[in-house]
LOVO-183488 format. One record per residue (C-alpha): x, z, y; residue in one letter; residue number from 1. Coordinates in pm, 1 decimal, padded with zeros to 6 digits. Layout:
// residues N
@u=X w=Z v=Y r=a k=NUM .
...
//
This chain:
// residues 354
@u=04449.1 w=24418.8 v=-12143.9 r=x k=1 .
@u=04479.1 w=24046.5 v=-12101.9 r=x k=2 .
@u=04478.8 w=24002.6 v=-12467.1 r=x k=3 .
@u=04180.4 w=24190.0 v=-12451.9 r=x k=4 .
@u=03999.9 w=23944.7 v=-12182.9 r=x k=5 .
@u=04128.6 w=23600.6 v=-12350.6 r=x k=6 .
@u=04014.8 w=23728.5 v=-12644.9 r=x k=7 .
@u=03663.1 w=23818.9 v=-12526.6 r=x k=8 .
@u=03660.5 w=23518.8 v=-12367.1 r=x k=9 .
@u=03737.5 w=23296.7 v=-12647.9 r=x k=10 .
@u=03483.1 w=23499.6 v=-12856.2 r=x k=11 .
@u=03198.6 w=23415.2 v=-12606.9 r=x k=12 .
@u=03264.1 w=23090.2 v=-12578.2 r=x k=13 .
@u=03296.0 w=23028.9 v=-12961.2 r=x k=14 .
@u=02948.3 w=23190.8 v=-12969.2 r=x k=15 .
@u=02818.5 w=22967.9 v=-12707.9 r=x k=16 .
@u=02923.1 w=22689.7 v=-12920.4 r=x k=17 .
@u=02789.4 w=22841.1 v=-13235.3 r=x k=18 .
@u=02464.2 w=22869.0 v=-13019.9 r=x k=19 .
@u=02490.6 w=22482.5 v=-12921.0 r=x k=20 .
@u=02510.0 w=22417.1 v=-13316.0 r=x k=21 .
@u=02219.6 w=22618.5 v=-13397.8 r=x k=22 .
@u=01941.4 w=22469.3 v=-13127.5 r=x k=23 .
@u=01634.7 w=22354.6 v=-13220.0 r=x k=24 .
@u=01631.3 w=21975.6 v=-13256.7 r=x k=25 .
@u=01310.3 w=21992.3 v=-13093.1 r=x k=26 .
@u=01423.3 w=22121.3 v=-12726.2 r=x k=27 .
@u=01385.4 w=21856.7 v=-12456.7 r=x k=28 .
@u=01781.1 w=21728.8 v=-12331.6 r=x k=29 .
@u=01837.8 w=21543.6 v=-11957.0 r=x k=30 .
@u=02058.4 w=21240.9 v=-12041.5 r=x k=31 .
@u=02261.7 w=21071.7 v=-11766.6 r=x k=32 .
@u=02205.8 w=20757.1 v=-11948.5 r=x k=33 .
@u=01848.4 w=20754.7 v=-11905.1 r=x k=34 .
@u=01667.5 w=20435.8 v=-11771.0 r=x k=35 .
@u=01636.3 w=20393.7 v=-11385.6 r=x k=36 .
@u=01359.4 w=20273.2 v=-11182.2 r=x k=37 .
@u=01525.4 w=19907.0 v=-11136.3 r=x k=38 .
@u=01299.1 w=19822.0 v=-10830.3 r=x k=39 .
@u=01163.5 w=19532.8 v=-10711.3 r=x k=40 .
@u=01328.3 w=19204.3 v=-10808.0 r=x k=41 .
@u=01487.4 w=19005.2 v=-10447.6 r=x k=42 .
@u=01183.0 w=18876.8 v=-10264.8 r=x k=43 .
@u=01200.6 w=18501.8 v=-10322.4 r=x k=44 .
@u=01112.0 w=18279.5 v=-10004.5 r=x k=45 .
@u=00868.6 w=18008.7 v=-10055.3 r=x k=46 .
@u=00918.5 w=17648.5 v=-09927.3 r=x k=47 .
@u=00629.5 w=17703.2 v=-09651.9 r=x k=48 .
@u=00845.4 w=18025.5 v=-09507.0 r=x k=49 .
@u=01150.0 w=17798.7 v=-09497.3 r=x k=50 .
@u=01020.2 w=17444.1 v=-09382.2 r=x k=51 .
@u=00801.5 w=17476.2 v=-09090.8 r=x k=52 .
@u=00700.4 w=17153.1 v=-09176.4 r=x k=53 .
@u=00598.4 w=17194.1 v=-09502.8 r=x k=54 .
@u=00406.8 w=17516.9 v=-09374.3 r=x k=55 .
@u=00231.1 w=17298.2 v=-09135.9 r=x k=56 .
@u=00128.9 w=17032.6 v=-09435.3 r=x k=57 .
@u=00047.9 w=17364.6 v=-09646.1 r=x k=58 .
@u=-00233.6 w=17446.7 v=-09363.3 r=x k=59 .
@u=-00343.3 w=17114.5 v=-09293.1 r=x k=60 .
@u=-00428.5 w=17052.7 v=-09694.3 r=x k=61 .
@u=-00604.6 w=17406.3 v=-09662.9 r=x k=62 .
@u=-00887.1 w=17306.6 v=-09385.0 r=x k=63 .
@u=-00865.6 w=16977.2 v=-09519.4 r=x k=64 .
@u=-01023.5 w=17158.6 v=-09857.7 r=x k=65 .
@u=-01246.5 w=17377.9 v=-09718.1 r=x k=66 .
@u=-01388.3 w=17035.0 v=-09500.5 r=x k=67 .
@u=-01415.5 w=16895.1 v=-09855.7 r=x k=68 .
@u=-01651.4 w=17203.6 v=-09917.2 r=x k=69 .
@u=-01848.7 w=17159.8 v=-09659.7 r=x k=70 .
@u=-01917.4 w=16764.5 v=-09751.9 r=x k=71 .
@u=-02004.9 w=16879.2 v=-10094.7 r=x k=72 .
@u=-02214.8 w=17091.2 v=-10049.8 r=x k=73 .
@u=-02423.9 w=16865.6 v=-09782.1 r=x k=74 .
@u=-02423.9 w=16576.9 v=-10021.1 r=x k=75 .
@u=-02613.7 w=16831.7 v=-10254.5 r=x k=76 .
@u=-02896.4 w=16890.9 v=-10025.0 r=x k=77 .
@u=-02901.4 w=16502.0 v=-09924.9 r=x k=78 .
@u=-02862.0 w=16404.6 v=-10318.1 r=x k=79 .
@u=-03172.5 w=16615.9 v=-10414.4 r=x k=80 .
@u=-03403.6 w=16454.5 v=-10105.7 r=x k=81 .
@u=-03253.2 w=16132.6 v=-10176.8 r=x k=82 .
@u=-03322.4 w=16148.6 v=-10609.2 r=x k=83 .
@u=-03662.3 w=16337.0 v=-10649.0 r=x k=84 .
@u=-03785.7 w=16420.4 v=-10988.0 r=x k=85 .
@u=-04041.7 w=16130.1 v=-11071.9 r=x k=86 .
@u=-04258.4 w=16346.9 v=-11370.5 r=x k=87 .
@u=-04238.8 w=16129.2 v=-11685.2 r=x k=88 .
@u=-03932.8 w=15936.5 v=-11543.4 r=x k=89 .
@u=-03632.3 w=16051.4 v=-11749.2 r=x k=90 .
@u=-03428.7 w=15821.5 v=-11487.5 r=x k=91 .
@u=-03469.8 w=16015.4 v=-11231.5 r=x k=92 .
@u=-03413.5 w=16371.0 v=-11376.7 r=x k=93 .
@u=-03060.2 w=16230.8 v=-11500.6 r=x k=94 .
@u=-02949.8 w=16064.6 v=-11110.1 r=x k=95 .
@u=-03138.8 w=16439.6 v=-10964.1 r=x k=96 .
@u=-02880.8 w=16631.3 v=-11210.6 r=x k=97 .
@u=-02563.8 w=16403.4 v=-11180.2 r=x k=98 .
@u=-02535.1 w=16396.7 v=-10793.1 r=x k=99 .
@u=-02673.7 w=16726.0 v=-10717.7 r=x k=100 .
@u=-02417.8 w=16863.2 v=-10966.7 r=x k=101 .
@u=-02116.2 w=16653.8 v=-10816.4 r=x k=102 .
@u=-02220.2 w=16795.5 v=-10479.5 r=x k=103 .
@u=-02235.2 w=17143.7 v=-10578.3 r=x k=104 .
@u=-01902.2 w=17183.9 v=-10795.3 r=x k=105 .
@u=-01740.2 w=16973.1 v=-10518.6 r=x k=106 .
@u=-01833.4 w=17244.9 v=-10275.3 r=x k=107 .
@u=-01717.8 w=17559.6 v=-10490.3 r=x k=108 .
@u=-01406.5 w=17384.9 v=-10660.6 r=x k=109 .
@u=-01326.0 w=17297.7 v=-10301.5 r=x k=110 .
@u=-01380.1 w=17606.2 v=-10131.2 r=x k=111 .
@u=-01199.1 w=17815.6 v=-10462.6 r=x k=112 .
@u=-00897.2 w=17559.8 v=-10428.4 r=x k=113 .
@u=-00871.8 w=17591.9 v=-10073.5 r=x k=114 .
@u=-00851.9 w=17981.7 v=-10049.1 r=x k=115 .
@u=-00606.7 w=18003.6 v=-10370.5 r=x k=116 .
@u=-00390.9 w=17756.1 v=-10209.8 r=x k=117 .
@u=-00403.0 w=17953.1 v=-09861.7 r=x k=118 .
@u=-00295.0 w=18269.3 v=-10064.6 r=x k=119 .
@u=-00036.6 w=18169.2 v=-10265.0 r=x k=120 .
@u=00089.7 w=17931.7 v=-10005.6 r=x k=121 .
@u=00046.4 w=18078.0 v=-09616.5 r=x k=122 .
@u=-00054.7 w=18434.3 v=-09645.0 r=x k=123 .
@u=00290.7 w=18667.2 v=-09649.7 r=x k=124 .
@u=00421.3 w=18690.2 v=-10016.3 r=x k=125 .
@u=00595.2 w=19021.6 v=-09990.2 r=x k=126 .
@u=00599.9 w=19208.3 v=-10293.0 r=x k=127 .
@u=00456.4 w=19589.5 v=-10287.5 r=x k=128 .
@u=00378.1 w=19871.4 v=-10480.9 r=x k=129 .
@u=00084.4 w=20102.7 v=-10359.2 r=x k=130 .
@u=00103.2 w=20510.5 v=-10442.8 r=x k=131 .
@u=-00235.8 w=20605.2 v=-10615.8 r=x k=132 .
@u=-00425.0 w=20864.0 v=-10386.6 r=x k=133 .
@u=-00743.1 w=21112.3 v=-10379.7 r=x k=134 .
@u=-01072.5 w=20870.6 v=-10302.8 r=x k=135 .
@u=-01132.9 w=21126.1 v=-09971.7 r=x k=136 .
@u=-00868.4 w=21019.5 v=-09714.0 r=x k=137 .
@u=-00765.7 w=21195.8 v=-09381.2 r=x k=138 .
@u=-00839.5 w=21084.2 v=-09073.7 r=x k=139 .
@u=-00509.4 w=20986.0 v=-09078.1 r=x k=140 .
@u=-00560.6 w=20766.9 v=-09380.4 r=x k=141 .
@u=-00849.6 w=20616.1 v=-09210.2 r=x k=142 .
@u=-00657.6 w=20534.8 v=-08941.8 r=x k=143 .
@u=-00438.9 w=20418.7 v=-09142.0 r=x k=144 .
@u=-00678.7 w=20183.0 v=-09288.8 r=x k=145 .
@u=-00815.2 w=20000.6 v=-09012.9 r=x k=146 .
@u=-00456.7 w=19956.6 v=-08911.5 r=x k=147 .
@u=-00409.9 w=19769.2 v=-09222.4 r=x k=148 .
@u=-00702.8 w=19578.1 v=-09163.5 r=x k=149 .
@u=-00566.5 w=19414.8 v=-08864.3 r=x k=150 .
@u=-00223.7 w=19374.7 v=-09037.8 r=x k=151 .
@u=-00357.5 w=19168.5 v=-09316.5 r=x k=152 .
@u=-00557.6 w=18964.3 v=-09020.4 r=x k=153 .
@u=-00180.3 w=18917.4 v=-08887.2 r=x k=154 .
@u=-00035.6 w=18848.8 v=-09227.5 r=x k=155 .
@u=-00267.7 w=18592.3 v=-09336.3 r=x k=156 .
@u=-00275.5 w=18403.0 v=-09021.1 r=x k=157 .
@u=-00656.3 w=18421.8 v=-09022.0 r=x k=158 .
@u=-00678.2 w=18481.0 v=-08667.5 r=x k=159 .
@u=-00432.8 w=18248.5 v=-08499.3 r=x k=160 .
@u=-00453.3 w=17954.7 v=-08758.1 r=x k=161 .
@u=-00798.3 w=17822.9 v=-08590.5 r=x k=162 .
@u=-00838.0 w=17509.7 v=-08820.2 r=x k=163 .
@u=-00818.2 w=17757.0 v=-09110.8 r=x k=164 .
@u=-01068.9 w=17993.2 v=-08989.8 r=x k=165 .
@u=-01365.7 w=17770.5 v=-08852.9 r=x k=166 .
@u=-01320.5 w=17543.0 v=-09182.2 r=x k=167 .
@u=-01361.0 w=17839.8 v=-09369.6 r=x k=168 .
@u=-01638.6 w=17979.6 v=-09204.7 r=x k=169 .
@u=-01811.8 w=17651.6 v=-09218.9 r=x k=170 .
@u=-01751.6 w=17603.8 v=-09585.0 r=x k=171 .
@u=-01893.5 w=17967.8 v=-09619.5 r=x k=172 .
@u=-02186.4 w=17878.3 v=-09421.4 r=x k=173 .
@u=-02267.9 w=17555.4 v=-09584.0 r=x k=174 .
@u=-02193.2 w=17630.5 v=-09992.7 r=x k=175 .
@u=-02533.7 w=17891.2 v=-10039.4 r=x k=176 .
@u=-02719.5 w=17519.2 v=-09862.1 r=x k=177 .
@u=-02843.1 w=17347.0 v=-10232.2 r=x k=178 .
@u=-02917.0 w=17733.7 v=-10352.6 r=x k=179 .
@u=-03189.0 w=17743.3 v=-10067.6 r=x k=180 .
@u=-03308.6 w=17409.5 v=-10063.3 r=x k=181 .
@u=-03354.7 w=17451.9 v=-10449.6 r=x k=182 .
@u=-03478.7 w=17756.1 v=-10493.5 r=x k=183 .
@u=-03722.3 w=17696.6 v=-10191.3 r=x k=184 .
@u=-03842.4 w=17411.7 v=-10324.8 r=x k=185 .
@u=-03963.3 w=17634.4 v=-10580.5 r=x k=186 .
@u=-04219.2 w=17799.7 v=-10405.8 r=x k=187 .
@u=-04593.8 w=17633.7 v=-10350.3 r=x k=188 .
@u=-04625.6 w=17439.9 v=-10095.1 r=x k=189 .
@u=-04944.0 w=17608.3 v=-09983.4 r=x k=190 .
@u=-05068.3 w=18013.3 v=-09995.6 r=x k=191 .
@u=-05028.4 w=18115.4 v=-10356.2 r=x k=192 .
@u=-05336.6 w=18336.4 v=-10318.9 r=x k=193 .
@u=-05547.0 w=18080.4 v=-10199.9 r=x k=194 .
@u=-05439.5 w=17892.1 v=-10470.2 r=x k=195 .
@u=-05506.7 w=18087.1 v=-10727.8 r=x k=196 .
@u=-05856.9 w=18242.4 v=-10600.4 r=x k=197 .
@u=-06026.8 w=17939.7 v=-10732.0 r=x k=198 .
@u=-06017.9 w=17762.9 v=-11099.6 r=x k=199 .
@u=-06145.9 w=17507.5 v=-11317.2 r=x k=200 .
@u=-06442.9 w=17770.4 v=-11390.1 r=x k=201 .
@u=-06779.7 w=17727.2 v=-11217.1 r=x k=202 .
@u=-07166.1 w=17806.5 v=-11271.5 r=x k=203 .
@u=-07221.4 w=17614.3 v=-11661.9 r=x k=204 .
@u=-06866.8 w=17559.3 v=-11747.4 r=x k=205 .
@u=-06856.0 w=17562.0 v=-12127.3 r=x k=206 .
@u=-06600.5 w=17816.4 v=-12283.4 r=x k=207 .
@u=-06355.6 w=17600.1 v=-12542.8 r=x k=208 .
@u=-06095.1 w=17613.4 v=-12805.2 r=x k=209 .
@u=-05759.1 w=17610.3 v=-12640.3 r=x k=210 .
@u=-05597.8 w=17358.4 v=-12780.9 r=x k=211 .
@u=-05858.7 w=17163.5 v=-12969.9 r=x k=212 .
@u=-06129.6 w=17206.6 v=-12666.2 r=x k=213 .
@u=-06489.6 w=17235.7 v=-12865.3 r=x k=214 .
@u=-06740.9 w=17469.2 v=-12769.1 r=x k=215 .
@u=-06750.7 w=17789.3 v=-12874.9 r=x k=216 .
@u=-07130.9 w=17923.3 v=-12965.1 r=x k=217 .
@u=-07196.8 w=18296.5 v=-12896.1 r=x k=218 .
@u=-07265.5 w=18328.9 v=-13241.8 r=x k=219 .
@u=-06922.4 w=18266.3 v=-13356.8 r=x k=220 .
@u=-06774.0 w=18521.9 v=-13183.7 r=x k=221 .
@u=-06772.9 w=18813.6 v=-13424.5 r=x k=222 .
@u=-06682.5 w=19172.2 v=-13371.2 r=x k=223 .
@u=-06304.4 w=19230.9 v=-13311.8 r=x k=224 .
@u=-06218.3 w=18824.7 v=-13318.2 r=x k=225 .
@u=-06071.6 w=18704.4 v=-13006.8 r=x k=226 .
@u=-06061.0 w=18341.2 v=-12887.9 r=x k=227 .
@u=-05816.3 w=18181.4 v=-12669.5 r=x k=228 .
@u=-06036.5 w=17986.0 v=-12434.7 r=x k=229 .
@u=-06008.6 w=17689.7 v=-12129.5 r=x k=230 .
@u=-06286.7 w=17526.7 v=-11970.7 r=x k=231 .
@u=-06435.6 w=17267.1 v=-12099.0 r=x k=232 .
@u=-06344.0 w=16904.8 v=-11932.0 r=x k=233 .
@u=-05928.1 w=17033.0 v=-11892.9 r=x k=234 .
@u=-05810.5 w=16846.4 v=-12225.7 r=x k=235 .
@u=-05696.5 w=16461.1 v=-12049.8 r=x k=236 .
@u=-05664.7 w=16575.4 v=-11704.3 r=x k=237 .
@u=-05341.9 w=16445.9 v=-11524.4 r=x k=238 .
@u=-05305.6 w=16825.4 v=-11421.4 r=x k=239 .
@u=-05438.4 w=16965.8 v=-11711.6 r=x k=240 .
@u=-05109.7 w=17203.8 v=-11771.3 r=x k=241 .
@u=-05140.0 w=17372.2 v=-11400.3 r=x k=242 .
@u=-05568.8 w=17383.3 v=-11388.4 r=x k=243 .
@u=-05457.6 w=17618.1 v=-11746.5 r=x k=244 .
@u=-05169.4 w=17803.9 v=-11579.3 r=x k=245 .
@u=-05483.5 w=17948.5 v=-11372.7 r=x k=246 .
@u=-05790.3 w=17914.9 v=-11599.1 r=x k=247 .
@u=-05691.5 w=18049.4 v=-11928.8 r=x k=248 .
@u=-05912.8 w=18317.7 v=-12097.3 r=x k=249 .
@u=-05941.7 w=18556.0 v=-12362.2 r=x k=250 .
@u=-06259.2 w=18632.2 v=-12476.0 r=x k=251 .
@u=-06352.0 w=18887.2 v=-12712.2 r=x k=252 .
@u=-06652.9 w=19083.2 v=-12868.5 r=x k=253 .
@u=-06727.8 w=19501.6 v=-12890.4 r=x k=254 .
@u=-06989.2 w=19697.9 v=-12985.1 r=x k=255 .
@u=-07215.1 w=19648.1 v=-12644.6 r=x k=256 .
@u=-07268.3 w=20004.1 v=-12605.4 r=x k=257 .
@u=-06878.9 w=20032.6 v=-12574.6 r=x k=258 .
@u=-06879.6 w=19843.1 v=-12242.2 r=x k=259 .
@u=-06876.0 w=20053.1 v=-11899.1 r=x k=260 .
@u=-06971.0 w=19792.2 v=-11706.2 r=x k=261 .
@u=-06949.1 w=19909.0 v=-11280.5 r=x k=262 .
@u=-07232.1 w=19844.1 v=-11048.4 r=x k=263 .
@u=-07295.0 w=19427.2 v=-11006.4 r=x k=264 .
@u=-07094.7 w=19366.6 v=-11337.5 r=x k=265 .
@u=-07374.9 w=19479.1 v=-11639.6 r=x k=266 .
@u=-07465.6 w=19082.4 v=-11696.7 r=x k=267 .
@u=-07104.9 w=18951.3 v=-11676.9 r=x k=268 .
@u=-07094.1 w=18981.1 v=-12072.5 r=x k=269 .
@u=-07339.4 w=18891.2 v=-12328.8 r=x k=270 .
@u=-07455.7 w=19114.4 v=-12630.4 r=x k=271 .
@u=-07062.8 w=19235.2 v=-12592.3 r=x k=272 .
@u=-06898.1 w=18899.7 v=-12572.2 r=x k=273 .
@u=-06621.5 w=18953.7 v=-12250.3 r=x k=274 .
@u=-06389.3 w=18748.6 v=-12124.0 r=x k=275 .
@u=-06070.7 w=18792.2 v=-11913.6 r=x k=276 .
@u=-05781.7 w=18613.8 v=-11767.1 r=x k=277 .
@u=-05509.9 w=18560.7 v=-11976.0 r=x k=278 .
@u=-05293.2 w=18572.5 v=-11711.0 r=x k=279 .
@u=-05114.2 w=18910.3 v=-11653.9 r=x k=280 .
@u=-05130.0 w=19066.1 v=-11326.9 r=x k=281 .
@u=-04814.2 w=19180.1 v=-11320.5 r=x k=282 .
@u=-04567.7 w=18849.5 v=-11388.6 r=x k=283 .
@u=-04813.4 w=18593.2 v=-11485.5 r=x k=284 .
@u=-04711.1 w=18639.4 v=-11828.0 r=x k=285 .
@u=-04976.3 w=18492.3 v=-12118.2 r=x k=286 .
@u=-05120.2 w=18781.0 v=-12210.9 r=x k=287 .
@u=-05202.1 w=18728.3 v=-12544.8 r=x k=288 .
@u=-05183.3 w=19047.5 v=-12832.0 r=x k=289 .
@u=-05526.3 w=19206.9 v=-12879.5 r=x k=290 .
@u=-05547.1 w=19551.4 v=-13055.9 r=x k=291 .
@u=-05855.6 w=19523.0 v=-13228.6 r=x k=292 .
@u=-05889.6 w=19937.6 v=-13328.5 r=x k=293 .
@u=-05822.2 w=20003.4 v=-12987.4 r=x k=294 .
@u=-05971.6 w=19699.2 v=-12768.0 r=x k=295 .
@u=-05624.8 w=19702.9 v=-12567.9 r=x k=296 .
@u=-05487.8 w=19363.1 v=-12458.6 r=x k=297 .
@u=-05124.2 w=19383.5 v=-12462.1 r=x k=298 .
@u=-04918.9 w=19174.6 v=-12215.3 r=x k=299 .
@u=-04563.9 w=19090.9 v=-12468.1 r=x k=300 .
@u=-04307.3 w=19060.5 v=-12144.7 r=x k=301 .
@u=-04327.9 w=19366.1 v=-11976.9 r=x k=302 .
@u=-04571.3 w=19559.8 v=-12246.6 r=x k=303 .
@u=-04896.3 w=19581.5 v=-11942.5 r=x k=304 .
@u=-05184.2 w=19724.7 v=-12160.2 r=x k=305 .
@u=-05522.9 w=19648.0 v=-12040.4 r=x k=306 .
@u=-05837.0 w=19854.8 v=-12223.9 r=x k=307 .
@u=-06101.3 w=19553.8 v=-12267.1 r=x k=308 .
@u=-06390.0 w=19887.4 v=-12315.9 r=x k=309 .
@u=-06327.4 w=19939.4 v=-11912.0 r=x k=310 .
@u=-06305.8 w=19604.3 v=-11769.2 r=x k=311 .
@u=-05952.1 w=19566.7 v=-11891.3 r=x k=312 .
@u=-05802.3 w=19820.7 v=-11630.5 r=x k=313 .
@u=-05421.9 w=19899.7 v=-11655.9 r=x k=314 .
@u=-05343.8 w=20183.7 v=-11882.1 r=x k=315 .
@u=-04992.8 w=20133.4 v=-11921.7 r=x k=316 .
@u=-04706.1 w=19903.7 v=-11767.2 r=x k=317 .
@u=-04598.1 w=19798.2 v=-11467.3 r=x k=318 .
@u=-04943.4 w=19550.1 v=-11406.2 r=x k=319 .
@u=-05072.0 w=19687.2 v=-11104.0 r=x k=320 .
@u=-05457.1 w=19580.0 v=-11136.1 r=x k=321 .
@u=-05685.6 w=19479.9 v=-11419.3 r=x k=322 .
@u=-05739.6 w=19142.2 v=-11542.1 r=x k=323 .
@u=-05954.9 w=18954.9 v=-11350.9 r=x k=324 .
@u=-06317.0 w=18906.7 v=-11532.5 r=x k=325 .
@u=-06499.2 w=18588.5 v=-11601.0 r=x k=326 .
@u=-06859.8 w=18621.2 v=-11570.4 r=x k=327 .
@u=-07032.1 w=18463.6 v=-11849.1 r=x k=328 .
@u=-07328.1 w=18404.1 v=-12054.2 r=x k=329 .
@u=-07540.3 w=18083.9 v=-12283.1 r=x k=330 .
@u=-07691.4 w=17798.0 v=-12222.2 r=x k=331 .
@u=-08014.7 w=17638.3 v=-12420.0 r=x k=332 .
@u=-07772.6 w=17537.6 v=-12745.6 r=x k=333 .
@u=-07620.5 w=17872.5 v=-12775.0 r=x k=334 .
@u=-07317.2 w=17826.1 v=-12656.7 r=x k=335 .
@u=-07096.8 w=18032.1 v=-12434.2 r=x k=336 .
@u=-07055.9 w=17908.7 v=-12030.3 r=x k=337 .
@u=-06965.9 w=18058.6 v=-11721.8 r=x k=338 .
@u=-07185.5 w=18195.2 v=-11424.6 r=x k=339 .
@u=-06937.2 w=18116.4 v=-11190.4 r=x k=340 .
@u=-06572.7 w=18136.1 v=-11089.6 r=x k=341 .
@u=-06333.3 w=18453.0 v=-11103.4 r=x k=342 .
@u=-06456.4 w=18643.4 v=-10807.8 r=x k=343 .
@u=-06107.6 w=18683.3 v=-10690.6 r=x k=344 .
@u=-05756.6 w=18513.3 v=-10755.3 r=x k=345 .
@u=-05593.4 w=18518.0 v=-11096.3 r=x k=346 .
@u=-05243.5 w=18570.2 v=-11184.3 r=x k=347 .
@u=-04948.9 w=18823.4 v=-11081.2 r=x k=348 .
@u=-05041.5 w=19077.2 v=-10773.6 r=x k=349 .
@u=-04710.6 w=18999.5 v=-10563.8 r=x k=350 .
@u=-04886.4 w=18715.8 v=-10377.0 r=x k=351 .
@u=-04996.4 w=18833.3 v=-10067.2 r=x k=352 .
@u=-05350.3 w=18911.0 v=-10093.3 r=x k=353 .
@u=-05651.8 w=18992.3 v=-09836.9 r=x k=354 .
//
């Protein structure tokens, strides 16, 4: 009977073995000589968290940076007042670029020096690894996160290290300075509107060739041309490039019976001859493509289409309002001139208008 079990047993486990022999080579095997998670290396103190001293020079060069920041970016604003553009003075648009420049990448290499240093040199250096989580949190988790809100206040020191925090702030404060004062100085000095509600154009203004500035006789506007007009008496003026930011004109020529002229417009054209800003309504782009089939003006920055057959109202685009109309007609010689100014203001309809 014993013979019996040591022999069964020897036959099972010579089976098992045969069993070992025969598995697939695919079949996935646990290893106790597979790679562990080796952890984080030994947290290496820096020289600030050893040398008080050195901590305390550490700070001092930090606020001393972001003071640096501050002077930068105030000898921007005081560098642009104190170099104006002169027009024609190459001079002056080389000092205007040189020290506003300094000024400005003195204030952002200052304050981007200053905060790196702070980081790598002040704020704790612990090394961490963060489990990945679902976006929603608990309330827990919330909690959670406002605790760690105050803990990276206590880690980076931004609350009790004074100098640190009001240098900062101030170099905050000060850096966007030259943006404003530039971009400010962008803007018109008076109301846009009321600046562009009147023109070069008034009552006997002769219609010209833009560039060469001769007259243009009705009879040389034939059916589907279009001219690109200014007034006549713009070519030699000192300001002759912002009096044609405002006063430039299409004019064209359609079948007169094409026109629908409203109520107080049937003598602003003559025998079919129209004319129009060239100024888009909606950017102040030039409009200047003219579909000649389909007496569409075409504005080529934002695609505006303006039908010339219906006093050049908006049919497509993002132009809010047709293209102001120049009321025109002839003089004695035959040639074209204007009744009068645009009867209201020219140009892109984001000004502020009454």
């Amino acid at each position: 009977m014993a013979q019996h079990d040591d022999g069964g047993t020897n036959a099972a486990a010579g089976s098992a073995v045969e069993h070992s022999d025969l598995s697939d080579p695919g079949t996935a095997v646990v290893s106790s000589d597979a790679i562990q998670n080796p952890g984080l290396p030994p947290h290496r103190l820096r020289v600030t968290d050893i040398d008080p001293k050195k901590e305390k020079t550490a700070e001092r060069n930090v606020y001393t940076l972001f003071y640096l920041s501050i002077v930068g970016s105030i000898f921007a604003v005081a560098a642009y007042v104190a170099f104006p553009i002169t027009p024609g003075n190459t001079t002056s648009v080389r000092l205007n670029t040189l020290f506003l420049g300094l000024g400005i990448a003195l204030g952002l290499l200052a304050l981007g020096i200053g905060a790196i240093y702070w980081a790598k040199n002040l704020m704790r250096g612990d090394e961490l690894t963060e489990m990945r989580h679902t976006t929603r949190g608990s309330d827990a988790t919330r909690e959670r996160a406002v605790e760690i809100f105050k803990e990276g206040n206590q880690e980076s020191g931004f609350g009790r290290r004074s100098l640190i925090r009001n240098s900062l702030i101030g170099a905050l404060l000060a850096f966007p300075l030259p943006g404003i004062v530039l971009f400010r100085d962008l803007a018109p000095a008076a109301d846009p509107a009321k600046l562009l509600s009147h023109t070069m154009w008034k009552k006997g203004t002769r219609l010209t060739h833009d560039p060469s500035g001769a007259p243009i006789k009705a009879s040389d506007v034939t059916l589907g041309s279009v001219f690109h007009v200014i007034p006549e008496g713009l070519i030699g003026r000192e300001d002759a490039l912002e009096q044609k930011a405002k006063a430039a004109v299409l004019v064209m020529r359609l079948e007169p019976d094409l026109l629908h002229a409203s109520k107080g417009r049937e003598k602003w054209n003559y025998n079919g001859i129209v004319a129009y800003s060239k100024i888009c309504t909606h950017a102040g782009c030039p409009v200047a493509l003219y579909e000649q089939q389909t007496h569409h003006l075409l504005c080529p920055c934002h695609s505006s289409t303006f039908d010339v057959e219906h006093e050049c109202e908006v049919i497509f685009g993002p132009a809010k309002r047709p293209l102001p109309q120049l009321p025109i007609t002839v003089d004695s010689e035959g040639y074209l001139i204007a009744q009068s100014d645009f009867h209201e203001p020219v140009g892109p309809s984001f000004w502020e208008r009454s």
